[in-house]
N, C-alpha and C positions, 0 to 999 in steps of 0.2 A: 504494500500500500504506500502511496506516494506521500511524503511528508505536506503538513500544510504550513505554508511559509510562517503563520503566527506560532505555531508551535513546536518552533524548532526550537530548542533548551538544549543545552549541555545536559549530561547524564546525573540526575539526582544523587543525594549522599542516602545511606543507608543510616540505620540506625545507628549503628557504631561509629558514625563519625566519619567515615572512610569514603571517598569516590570510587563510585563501581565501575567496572570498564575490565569487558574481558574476564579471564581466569590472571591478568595482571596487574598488579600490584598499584595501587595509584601514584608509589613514591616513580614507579617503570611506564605508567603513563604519561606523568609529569615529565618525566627524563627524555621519552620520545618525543612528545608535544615541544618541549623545549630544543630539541637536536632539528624539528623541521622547522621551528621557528627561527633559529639560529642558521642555517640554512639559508632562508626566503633573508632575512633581515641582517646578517651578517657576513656572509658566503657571496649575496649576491646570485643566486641560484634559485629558481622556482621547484617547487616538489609537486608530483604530482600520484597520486593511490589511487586502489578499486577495492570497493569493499565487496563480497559475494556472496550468496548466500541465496536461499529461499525467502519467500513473501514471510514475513513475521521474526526473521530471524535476528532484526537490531540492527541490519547496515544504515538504514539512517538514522536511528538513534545514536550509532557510533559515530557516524561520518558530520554530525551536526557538533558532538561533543568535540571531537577533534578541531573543525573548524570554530568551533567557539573559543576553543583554549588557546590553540594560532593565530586567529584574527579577534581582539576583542569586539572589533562594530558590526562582527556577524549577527550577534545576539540581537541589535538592534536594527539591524538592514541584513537579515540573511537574503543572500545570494543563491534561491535553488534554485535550477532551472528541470524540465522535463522534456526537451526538445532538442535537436543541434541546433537549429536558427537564432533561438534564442541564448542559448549556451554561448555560442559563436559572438551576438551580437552584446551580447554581459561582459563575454570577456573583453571586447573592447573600452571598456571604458572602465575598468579596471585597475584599482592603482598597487603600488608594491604593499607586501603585507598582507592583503585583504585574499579571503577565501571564498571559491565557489563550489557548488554543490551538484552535478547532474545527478538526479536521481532515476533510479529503474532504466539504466540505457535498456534500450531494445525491447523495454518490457512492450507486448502486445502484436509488435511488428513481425512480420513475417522473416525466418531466418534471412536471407538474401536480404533484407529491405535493413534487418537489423544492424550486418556486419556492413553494409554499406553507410550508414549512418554514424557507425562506430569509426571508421576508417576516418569519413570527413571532417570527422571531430578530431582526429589523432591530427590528421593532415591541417588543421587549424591553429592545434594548440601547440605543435612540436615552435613551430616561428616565437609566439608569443610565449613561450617557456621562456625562451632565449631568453627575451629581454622587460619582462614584465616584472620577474622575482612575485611569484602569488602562485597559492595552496588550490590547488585542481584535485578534488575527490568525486571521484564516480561512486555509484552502486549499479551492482549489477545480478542478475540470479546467475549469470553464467560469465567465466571471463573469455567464455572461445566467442564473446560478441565482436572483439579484434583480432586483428590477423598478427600475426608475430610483428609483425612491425609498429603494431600498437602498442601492443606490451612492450615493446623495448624504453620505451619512453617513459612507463613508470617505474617509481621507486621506490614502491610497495604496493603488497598486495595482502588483504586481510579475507581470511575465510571466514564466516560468521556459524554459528552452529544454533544458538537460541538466545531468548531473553528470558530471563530468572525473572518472575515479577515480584516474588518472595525478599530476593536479596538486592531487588533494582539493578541487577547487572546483566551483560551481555558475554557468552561464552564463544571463542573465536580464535582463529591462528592467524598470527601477526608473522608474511613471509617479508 
């Protein structure tokens, strides 16, 4: 299900105190969040991930936490998009620091119509990585929506497994 722009939130604290995120640790979500931060903002480098998973499994409950922790005026102007056009036409105006969001690429479209749409998005963002410095997270239920040449472009990839609604967290492999 596609996130609604109003309620994109970073990932709630649990009872104990702790930020949930994953089967890791918040001091190791902190620590990654800060490395892609330091990155975009220091490095001079744009980062870009796909989050995977099945419809329910927390890819964009993760991919908003992340972009919230990255970028703080996400929380207040998220940037989601659910289209390449608009994806495309977002990232143009774009500035360093700031995070965007495609969510459910390909979800609906016909395989063929989907890896085509993923491709002109790779073909888009590969230029504007260069020199934008700014956090590009996808979701997706599948990562074969790109061809190898899409995937080369990211620099990381998170498999999602489920959301614990018990413990407010989401379980997933951080490649």
């Amino acid at each position: 299900m596609p996130i609604d722009e109003g309620s994109c939130q970073p990932l709630k604290t649990n009872t104990h105190g702790k930020k949930a995120m994953s089967k890791v640790s918040p001091e190791s979500f902190d620590k990654i969040c800060g490395a892609i931060s330091k990155r975009i903002n220091e490095k001079n480098k744009s980062y870009s991930m796909v989050f995977v998973g099945e419809p329910g499994s927390g890819k964009s409950l993760a991919a908003c936490s992340v972009a919230s922790r990255v970028d703080p005026s996400f929380v207040k102007n998220p940037r989601v998009v659910y289209n390449t056009k608009d994806f495309i036409k977002q990232l143009s105006s774009m500035e360093k620091g700031q995070a965007i969001i495609y969510d459910e690429i390909g979800l609906g479209a016909a395989a063929r119509t989907c890896m085509s749409q993923a491709n002109l998005m790779m073909a888009a963002v590969s230029p504007i990585l260069r020199f934008k410095n700014i956090l590009v997270i996808g979701t997706t239920p599948s990562r074969s929506v790109a061809d190898v040449n899409g995937r080369m472009v990211l620099n990381a990839s998170v498999k999602m497994k489920h959301i614990d609604f018990g413990r407010q967290g989401t379980y997933a492999k951080f490649n």
